[in-house]
C-alpha positions as CSV (number, residue, x, y, z in Angstrom):
1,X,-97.1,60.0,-62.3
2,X,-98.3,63.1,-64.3
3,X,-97.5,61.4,-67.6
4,X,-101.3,62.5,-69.1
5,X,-100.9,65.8,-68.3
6,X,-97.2,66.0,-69.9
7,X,-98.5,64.6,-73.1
8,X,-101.5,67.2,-72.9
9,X,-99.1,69.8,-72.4
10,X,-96.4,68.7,-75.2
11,X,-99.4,68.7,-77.3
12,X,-99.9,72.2,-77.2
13,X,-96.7,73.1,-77.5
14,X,-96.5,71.4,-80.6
15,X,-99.5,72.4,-82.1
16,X,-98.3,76.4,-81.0
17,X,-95.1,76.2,-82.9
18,X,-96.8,74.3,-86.0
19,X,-99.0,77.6,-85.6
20,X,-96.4,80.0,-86.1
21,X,-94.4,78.1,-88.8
22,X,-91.7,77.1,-86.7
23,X,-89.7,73.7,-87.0
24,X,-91.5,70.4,-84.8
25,X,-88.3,69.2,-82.5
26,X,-88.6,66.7,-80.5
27,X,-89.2,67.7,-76.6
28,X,-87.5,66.0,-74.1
29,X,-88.7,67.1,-70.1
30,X,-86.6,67.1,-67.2
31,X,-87.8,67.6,-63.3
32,X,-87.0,71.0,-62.4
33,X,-84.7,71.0,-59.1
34,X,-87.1,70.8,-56.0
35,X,-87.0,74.4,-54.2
36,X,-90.4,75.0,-52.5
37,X,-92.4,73.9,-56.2
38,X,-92.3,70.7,-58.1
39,X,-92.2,71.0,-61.7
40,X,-91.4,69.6,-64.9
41,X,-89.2,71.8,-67.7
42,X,-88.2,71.3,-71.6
43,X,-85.9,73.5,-74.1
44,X,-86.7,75.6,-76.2
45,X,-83.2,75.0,-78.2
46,X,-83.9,72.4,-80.3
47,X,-86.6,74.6,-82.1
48,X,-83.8,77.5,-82.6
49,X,-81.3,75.5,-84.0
50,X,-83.2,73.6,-86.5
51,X,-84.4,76.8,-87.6
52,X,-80.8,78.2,-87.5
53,X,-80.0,74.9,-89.8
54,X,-82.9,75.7,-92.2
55,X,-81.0,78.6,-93.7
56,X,-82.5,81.7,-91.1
57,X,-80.1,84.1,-89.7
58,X,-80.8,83.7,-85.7
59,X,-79.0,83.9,-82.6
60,X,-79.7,80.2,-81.0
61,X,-79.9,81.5,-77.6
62,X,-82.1,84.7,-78.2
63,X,-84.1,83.1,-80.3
64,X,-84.5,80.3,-78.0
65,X,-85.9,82.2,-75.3
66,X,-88.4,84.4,-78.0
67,X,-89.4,80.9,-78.8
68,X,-90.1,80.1,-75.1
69,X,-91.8,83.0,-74.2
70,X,-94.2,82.5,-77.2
71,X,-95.3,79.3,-75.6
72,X,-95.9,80.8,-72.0
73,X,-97.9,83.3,-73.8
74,X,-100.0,81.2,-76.2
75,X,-100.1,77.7,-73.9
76,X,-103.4,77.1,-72.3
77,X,-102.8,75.5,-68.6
78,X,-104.5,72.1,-66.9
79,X,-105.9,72.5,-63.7
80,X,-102.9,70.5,-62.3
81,X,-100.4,73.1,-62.6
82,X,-100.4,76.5,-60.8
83,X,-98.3,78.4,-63.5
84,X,-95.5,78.3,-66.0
85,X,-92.4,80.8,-66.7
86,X,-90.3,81.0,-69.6
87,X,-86.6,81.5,-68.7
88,X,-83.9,81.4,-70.5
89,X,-85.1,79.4,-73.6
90,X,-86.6,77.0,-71.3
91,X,-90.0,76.6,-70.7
92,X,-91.0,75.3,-66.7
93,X,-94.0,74.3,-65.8
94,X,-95.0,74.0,-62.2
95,X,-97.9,71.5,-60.7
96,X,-100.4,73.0,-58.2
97,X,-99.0,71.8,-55.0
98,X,-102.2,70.2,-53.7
99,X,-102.7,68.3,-56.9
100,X,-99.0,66.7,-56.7
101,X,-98.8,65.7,-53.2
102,X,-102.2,63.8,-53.5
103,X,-101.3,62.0,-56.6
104,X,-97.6,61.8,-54.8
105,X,-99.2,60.0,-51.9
106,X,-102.1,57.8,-54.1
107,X,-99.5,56.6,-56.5
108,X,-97.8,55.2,-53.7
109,X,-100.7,53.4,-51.7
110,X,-102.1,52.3,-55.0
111,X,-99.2,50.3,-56.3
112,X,-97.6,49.6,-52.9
113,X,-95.0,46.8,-53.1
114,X,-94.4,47.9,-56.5
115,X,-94.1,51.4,-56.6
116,X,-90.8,52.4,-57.7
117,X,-90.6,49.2,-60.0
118,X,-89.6,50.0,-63.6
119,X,-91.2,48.7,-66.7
120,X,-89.9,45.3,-68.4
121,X,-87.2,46.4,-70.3
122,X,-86.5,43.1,-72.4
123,X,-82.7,42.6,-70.8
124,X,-81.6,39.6,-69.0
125,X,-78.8,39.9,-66.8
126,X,-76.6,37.1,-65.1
127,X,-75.0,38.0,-61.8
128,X,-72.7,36.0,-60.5
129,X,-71.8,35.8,-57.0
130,X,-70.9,34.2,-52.6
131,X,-68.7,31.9,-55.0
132,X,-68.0,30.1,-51.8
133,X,-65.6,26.9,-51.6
134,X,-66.9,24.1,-50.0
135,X,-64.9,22.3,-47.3
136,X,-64.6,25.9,-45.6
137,X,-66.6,28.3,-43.2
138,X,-68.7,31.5,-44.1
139,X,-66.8,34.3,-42.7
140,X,-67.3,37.6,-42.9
141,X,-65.0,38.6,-46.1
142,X,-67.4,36.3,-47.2
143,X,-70.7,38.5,-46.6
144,X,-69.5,41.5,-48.3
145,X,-69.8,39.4,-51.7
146,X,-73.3,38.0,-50.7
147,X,-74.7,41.1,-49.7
148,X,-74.1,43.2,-52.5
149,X,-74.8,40.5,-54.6
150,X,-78.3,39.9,-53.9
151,X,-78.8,43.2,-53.6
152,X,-77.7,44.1,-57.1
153,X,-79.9,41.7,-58.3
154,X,-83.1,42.4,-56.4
155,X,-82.4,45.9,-57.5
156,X,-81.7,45.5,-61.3
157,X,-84.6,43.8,-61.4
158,X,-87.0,45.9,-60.0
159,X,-85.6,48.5,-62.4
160,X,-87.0,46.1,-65.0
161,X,-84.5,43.1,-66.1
162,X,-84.6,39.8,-66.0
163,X,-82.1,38.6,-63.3
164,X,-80.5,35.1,-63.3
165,X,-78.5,34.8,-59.8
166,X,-75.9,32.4,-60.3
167,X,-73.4,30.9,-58.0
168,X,-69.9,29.6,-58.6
169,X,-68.6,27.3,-56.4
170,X,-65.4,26.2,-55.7
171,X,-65.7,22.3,-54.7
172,X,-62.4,20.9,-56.2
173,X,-58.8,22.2,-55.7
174,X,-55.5,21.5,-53.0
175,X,-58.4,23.3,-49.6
176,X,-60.7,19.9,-50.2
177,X,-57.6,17.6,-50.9
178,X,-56.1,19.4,-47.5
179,X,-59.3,19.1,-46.1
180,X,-60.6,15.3,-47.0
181,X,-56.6,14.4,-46.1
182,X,-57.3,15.6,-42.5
183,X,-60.4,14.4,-42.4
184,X,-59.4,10.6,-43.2
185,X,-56.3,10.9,-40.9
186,X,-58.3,12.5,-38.0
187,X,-61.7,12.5,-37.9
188,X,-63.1,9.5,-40.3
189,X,-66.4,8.4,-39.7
190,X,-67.5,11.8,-38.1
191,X,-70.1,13.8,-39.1
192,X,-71.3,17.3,-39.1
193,X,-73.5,18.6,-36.5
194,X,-77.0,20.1,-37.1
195,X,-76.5,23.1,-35.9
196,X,-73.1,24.9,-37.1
197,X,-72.3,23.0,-40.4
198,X,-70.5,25.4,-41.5
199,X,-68.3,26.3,-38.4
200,X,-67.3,22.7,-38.3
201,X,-66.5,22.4,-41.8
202,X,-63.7,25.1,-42.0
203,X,-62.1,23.9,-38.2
204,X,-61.5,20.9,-40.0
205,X,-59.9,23.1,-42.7
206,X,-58.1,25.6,-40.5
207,X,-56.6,22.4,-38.3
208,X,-55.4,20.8,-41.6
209,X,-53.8,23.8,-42.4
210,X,-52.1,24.2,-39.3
211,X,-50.9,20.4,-38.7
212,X,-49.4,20.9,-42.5
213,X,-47.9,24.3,-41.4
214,X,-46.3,22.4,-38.2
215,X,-45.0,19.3,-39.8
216,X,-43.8,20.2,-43.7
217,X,-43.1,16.2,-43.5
218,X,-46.9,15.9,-43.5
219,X,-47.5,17.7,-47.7
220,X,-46.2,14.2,-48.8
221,X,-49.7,12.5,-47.8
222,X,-51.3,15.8,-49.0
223,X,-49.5,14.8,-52.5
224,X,-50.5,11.1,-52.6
225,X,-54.0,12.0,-51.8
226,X,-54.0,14.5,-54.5
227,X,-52.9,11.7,-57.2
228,X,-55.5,9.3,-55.9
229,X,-57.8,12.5,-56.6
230,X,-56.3,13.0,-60.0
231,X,-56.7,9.0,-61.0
232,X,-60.7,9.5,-59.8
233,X,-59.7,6.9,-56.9
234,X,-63.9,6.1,-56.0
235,X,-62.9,6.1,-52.4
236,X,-62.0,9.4,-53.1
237,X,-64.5,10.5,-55.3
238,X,-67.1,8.9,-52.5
239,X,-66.1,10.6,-50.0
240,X,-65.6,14.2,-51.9
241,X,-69.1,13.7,-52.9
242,X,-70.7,13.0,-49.7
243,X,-68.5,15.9,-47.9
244,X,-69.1,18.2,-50.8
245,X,-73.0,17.7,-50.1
246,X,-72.1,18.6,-45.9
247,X,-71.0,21.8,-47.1
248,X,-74.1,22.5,-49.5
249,X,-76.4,21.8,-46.7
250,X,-74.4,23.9,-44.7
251,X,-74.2,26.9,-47.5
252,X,-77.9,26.8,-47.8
253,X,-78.7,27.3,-44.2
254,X,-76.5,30.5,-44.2
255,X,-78.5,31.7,-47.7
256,X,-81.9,30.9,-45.7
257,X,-80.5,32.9,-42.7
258,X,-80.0,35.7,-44.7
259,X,-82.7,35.6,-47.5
260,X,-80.5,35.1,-50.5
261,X,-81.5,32.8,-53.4
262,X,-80.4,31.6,-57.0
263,X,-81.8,30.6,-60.0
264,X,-78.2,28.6,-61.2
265,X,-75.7,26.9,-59.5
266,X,-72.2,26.0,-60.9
267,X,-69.7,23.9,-59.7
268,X,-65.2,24.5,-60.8
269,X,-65.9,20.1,-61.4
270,X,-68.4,20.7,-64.2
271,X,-66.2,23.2,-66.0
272,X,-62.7,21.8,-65.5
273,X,-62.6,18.9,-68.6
274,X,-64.4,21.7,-70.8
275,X,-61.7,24.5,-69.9
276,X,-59.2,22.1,-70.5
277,X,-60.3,21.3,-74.1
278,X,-60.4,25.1,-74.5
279,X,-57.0,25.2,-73.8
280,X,-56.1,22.5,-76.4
281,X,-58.3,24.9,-79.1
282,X,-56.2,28.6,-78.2
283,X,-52.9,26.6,-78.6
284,X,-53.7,25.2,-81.8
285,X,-55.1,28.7,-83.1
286,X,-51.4,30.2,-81.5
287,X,-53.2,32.4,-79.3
288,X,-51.4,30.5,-76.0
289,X,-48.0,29.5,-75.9
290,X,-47.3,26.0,-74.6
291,X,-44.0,26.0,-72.8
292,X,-44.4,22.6,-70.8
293,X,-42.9,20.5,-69.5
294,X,-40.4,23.3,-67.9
295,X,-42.8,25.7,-68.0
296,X,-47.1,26.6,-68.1
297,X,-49.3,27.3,-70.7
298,X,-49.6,31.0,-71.5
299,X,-51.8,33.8,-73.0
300,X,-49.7,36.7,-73.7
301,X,-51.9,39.2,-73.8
302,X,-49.3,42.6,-73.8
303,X,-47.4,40.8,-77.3
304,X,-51.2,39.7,-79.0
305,X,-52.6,43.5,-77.7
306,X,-48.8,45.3,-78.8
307,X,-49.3,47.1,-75.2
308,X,-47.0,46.9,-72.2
309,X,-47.9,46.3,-68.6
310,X,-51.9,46.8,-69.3
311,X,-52.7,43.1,-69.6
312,X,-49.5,41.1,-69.0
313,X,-49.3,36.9,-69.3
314,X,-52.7,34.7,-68.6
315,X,-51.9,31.4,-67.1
316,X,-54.3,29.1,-68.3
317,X,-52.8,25.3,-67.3
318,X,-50.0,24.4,-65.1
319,X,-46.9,22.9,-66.5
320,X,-48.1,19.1,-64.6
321,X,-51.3,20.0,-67.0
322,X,-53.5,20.5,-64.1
323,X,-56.5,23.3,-64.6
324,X,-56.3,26.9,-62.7
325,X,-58.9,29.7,-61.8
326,X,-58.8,30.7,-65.6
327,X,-59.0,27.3,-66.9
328,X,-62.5,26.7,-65.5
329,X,-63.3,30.4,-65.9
330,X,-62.9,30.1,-69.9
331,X,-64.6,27.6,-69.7
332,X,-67.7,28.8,-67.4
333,X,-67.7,32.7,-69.5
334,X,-68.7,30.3,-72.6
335,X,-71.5,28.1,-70.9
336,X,-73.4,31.0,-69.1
337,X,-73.5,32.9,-73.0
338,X,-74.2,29.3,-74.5
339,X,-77.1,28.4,-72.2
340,X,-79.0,31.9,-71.6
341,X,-79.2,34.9,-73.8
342,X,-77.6,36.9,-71.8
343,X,-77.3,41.0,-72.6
344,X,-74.7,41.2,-69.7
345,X,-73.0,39.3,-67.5
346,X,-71.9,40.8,-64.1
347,X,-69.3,38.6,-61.7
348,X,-69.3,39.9,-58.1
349,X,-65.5,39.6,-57.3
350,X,-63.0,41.3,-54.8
351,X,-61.2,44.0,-56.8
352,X,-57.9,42.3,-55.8
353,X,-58.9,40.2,-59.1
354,X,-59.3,43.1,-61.7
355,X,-56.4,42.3,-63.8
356,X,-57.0,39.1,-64.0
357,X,-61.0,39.4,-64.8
358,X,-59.7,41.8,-67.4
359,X,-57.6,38.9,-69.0
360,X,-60.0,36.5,-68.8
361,X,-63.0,39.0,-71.1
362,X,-59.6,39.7,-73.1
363,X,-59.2,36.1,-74.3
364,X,-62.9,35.5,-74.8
365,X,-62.8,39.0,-77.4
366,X,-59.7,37.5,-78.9
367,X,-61.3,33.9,-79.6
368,X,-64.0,36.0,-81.5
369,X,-67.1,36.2,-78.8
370,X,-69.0,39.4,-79.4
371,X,-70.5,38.9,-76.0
372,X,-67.3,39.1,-74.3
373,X,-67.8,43.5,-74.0
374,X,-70.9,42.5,-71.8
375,X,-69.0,41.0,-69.6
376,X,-68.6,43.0,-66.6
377,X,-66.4,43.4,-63.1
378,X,-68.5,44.6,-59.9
379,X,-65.1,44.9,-57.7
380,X,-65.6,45.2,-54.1
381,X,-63.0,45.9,-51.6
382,X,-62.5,44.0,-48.2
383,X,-63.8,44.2,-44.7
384,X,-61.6,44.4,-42.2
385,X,-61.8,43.6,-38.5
386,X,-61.3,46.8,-36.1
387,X,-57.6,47.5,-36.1
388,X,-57.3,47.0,-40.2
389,X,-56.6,43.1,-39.8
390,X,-57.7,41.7,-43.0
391,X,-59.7,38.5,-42.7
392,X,-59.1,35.5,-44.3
393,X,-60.1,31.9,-43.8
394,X,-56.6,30.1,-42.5
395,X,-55.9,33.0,-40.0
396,X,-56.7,33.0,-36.6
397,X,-57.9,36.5,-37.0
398,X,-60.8,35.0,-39.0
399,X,-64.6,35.8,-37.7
400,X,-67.0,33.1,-38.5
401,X,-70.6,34.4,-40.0
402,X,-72.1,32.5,-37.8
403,X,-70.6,34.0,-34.8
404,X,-71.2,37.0,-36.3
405,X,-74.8,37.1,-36.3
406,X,-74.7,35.4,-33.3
407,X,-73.0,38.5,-31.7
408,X,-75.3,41.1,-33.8
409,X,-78.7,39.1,-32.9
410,X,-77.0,40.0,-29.1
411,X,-77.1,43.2,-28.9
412,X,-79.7,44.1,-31.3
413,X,-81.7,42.2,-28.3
414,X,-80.8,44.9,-25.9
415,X,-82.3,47.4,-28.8
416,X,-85.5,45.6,-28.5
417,X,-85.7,45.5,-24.8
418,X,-84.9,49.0,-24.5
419,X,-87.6,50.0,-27.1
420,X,-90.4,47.9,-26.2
421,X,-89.8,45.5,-23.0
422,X,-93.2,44.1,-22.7
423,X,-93.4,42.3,-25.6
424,X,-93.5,38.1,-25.6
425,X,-89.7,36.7,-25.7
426,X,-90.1,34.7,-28.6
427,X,-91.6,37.7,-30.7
428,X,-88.5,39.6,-29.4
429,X,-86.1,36.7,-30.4
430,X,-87.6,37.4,-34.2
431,X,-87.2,40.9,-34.2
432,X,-83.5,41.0,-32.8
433,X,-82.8,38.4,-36.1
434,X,-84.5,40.7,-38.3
435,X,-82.9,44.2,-36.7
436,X,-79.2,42.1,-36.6
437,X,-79.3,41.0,-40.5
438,X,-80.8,43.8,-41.2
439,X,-77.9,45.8,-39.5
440,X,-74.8,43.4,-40.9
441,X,-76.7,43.8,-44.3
442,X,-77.3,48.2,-44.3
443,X,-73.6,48.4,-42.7
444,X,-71.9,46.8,-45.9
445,X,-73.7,48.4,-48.3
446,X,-74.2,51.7,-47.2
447,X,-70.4,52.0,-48.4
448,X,-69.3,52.4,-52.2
449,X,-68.2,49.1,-53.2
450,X,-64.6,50.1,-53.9
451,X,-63.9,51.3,-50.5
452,X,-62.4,49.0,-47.3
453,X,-64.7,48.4,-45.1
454,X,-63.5,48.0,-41.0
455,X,-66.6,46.4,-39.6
456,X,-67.8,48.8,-36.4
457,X,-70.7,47.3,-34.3
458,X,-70.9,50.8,-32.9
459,X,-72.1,52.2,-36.4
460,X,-73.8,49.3,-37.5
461,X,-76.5,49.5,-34.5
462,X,-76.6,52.9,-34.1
463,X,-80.4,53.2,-33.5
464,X,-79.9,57.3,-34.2
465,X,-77.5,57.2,-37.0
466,X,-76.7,56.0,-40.1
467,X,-77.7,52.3,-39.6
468,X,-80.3,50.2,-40.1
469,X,-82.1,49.6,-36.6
470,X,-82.4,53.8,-36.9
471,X,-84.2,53.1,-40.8
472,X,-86.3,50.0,-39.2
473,X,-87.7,52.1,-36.4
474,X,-88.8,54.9,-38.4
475,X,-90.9,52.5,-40.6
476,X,-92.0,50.7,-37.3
477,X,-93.0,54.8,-35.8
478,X,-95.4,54.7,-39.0
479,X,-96.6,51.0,-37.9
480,X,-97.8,52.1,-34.8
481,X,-99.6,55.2,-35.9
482,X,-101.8,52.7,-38.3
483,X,-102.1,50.2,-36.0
484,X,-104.1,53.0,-33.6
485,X,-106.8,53.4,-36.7
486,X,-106.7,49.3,-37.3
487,X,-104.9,50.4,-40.0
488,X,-108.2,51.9,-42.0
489,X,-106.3,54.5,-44.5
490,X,-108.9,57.3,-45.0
491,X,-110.2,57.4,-48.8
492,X,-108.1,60.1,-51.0
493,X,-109.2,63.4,-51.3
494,X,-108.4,67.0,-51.9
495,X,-105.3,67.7,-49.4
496,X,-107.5,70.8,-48.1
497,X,-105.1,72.7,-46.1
498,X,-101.3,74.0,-46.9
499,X,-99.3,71.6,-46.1
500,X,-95.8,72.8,-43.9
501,X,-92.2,72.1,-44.9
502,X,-91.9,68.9,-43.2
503,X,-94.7,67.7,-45.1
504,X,-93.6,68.8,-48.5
505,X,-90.1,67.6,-47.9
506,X,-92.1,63.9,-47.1
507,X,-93.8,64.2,-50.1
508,X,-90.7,65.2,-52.5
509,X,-88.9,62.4,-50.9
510,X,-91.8,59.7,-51.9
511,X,-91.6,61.0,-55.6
512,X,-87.8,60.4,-55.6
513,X,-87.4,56.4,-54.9
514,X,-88.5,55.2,-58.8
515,X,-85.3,57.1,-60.2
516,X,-83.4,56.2,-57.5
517,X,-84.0,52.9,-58.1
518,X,-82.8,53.7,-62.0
519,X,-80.2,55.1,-61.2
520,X,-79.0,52.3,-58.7
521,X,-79.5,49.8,-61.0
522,X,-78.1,51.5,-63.6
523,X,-74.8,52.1,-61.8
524,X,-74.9,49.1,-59.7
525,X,-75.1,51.2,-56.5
526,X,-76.6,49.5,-53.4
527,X,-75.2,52.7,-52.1
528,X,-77.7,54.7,-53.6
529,X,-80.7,53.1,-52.1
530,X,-78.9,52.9,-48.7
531,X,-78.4,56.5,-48.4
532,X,-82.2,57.1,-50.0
533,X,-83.5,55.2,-47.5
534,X,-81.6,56.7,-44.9
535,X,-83.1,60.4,-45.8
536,X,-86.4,59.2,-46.1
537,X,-86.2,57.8,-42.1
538,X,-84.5,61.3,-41.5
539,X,-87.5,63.0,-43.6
540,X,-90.1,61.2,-41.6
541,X,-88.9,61.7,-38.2
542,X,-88.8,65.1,-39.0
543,X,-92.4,65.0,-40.3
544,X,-93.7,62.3,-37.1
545,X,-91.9,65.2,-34.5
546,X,-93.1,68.4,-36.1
547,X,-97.1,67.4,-37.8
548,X,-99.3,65.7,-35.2
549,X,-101.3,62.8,-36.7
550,X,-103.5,61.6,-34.4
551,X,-104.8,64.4,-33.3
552,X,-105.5,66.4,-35.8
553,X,-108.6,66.9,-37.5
554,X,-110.5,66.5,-40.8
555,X,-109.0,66.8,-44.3
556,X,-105.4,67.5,-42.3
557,X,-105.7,63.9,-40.2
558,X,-106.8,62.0,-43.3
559,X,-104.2,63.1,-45.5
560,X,-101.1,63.0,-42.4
561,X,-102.6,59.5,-42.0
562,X,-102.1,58.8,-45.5
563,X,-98.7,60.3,-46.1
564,X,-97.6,58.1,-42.7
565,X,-98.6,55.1,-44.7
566,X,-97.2,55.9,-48.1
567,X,-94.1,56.6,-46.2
568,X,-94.1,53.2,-44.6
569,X,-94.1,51.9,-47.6
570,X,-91.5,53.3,-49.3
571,X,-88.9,53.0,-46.6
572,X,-90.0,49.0,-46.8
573,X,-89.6,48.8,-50.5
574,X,-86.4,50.3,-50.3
575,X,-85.0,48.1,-47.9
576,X,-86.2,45.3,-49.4
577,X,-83.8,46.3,-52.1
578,X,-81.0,45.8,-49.9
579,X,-81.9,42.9,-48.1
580,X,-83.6,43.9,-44.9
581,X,-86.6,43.4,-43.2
582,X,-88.8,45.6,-41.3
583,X,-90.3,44.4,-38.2
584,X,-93.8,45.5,-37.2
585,X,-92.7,46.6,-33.7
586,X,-89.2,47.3,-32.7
């Protein structure tokens, strides 16, 4: 934002110590903590030392802050900054207050949807994630994964990546044999509904499971069905293709619902022949240990490694020689490398599978990829249902997504009618969709990722805490300020008047979203840009209570008007980030 005058200013600096003979080290500038003044600072200590290496006898530190004083005395300030202090071998430099909250606010306004986005930065990424199984329901365990998926990737890439969303999914294995088996026996000839794919897809699942937990007699059929599955029987094949294509349909209704896209899809079929072969190729170079018939075929990684208990055994094929998890996932780590090049490749997976994603980027290092260290784990933990009951598809305590938003769309209603009861029904319909996702979304990722969740509607609506709907209507406060001026955002100018705390604190908070977004990205954090956008709501409730817009006058409306719409901005781009929409009214 003040990148000119920095370089102005790091001129000087360097032409002042050339001056006076000293040594030309590189300056690298920090922000200066925020208290009251916004500033920018750089050390001094680079210069001292290099002298110090050159052969001078110096103190480092005192000579460090001679050095720095020098500058303050010799430096010759821009306009944009009130004044400059040498302390402590540092140098700060502090911008004139009026200066930086009008370039704060026109930064903003000028760039709009893209303020806060980083510069290309020549990476591509690959994040994998929902990994769903077809043949089953969308529950909520299920929207942890998709959540901070697309999140990660809608904020790594407004850091400046290139993102390639990818989805893995799971449409062979004993759930669709279980599933087709019930299906023939119980329901042939039905099909799916319109509405509620996915709902009826895993009922058919959960009711095979249970008429195979109630009659052990029944796994027999289950068995034959599997070899008819195994021979590519086409009846089979026929029917797992048409069912496989009820659960896509269904899949992608749930990714419209909730705004999540990719770029690549992958399916365990494509990549179950390949891992096989790769099998065949690590027991011929006597990395795995083929102990069939009586037993599997093995990676040990603790005996390769010479460690104990830090990797342990890799299965890699059942002793029958039918494929595993780690078959296909060989397989799949070599295709995503083979087909993009990739700098990193992130898999969104439950942290219950750590180990085991650690084995699987061990074998890929030990078969000689040098990609395999850019391989990367984003663990997550579970949700749990109030009460600490984990949920999991073939339990009854299982809560459909579905029913979920169904439930959240609900009461978010009630938030709507309570906040603005005159509007038409159908425009409140939209915004209880938009206020409910936007809740469900905010209330799993406003949580580090390696921490249980215990899903609380309470918390997740709370239209004064914490939550979304309390983030929405701060941004939909700012809506209805504009919409009084027909949204005509007075030209900028000198701010004119000194602005109170409430107002600085706004401002500060608008400078702070591009590193946020850095630092997010950088740590894959969804949490970080939760809790930003959280203080920015808090920042500019404060400001809409305590600094009248409306109704002030000259340079002080114009400028409040402004900020109000450089504020709405922000809190939307954030959001965005995670997912969630702001509604014009609320």
């Amino acid at each position: 934002m003040f990148e000119k005058e920095q370089y102005l200013i790091q001129q000087q600096i360097v032409s002042i110590l050339k001056q006076n003979g000293l040594p030309e080290e590189p300056l690298k500038w920090t922000w200066i903590p925020f208290s009251g003044h916004w500033g920018i600072a750089t050390s001094m200590f680079g210069t001292a030392s290099a002298e110090a290496k050159s052969g001078k006898k110096v103190n480092v530190k005192e000579r460090a802050a001679e050095i720095a004083v020098l500058v303050r005395e010799k430096i010759e300030l821009p306009s944009e900054f009130e004044k400059i202090e040498a302390v402590n071998g540092y140098v700060n430099l502090y911008f004139n207050s009026d200066t930086f909250a009008r370039r704060a606010v026109d930064v903003v306004l000028e760039q709009g949807k893209d303020f806060g986005q980083g510069e290309p930065n020549g990476r591509t990424v690959m994040v994998e994630y929902s990994q769903p199984n077809t043949h089953k329901a969308f529950h909520v365990g299920h929207l942890r994964n998709m959540v901070l998926g697309s999140s990660i990737c809608d904020i790594i890439e407004f850091a400046g990546s290139k993102v390639i969303r990818a989805n893995y999914i799971g449409d062979i294995g004993l759930h669709v044999i279980k599933w087709l088996w019930n299906y023939m026996t119980y329901h042939n000839g039905e099909i799916p509904p319109r509405e509620g794919m996915t709902h009826w897809m895993g009922g058919l699942y959960a009711e095979a499971v249970k008429r195979l937990e109630e009659n052990p007699d029944l796994d027999e059929q289950v068995r034959a069905l599997f070899k008819r599955w195994d021979a590519r029987d086409p009846e089979i094949v026929a029917l797992w293709k048409k069912t496989r294509q009820w659960s896509l349909d269904a899949f992608d209704q749930v990714y419209s619902l909730l705004g999540i896209r990719f770029e690549r899809i992958y399916f365990e079929s494509d990549v179950e022949d390949s891992g096989k072969d790769i099998v065949a190729g690590l027991i011929e170079k006597g990395l795995a240990k083929d102990e069939r018939p009586e037993g599997a075929v093995i990676v040990d990684l603790d005996s390769i490694m010479g460690t104990k208990e830090k990797y342990r055994v890799l299965v890699i094929l059942r002793s029958d020689g039918t494929s595993l998890y780690s078959t296909k996932d060989l397989s799949l780590a070599i295709q995503k490398f083979d087909e993009y090049a990739l700098d990193q490749s992130v898999y969104v997976i439950d942290v219950r599978q750590s180990l085991y994603m650690q084995q699987i980027f061990k074998v890929m290092e030990l078969m000689g990829y040098s990609w395999a260290k850019n391989c990367y784990h984003l663990a997550y933990e579970i949700v749990n249902l109030p009460g600490n009951v984990t949920i999991a598809s073939r339990e009854g305590t299982v809560v459909l997504l579905e029913d979920l938003i169904t439930e959240a769309e609900k009461r978010a209603r009630v938030i709507v009618e309570e906040k603005n009861p005159d509007l038409a029904d159908d425009l409140k319909a939209v915004i209880a969709r938009s206020v409910a996702i936007g809740a469900i979304k905010y209330s799993l990722l406003n949580r580090d990722n390696t921490k249980i969740i215990t899903f609380d509607w309470n918390a997740a609506m709370d239209v004064n805490g914490q939550a979304a709907p309390y983030i929405q209507y701060a941004a939909v406060r700012a809506n209805s300020i504009l919409r009084k001026v027909q949204f005509s955002i007075p030209e900028s100018t000198h701010v004119g008047y000194t602005l109170s705390k409430d107002e600085v604190e706004l401002v500060d908070y608008l400078t702070r979203f591009p590193q946020e977004v850095q630092r997010a990205a950088k740590d894959m954090r969804p949490l970080l840009i939760a809790n930003y956008a959280f203080e920015l709501a808090k920042v500019f409730s404060n400001f809409y209570n305590n600094c009248p817009v409306l109704t002030a006058e000259g340079s002080t409306r114009n400028f409040r008007l402004r900020m109000v719409a450089a504020a709405r901005q922000v809190i939307a781009n954030s959001l965005s980030l995670l997912g969630i929409e702001v509604p014009e009214v609320m």
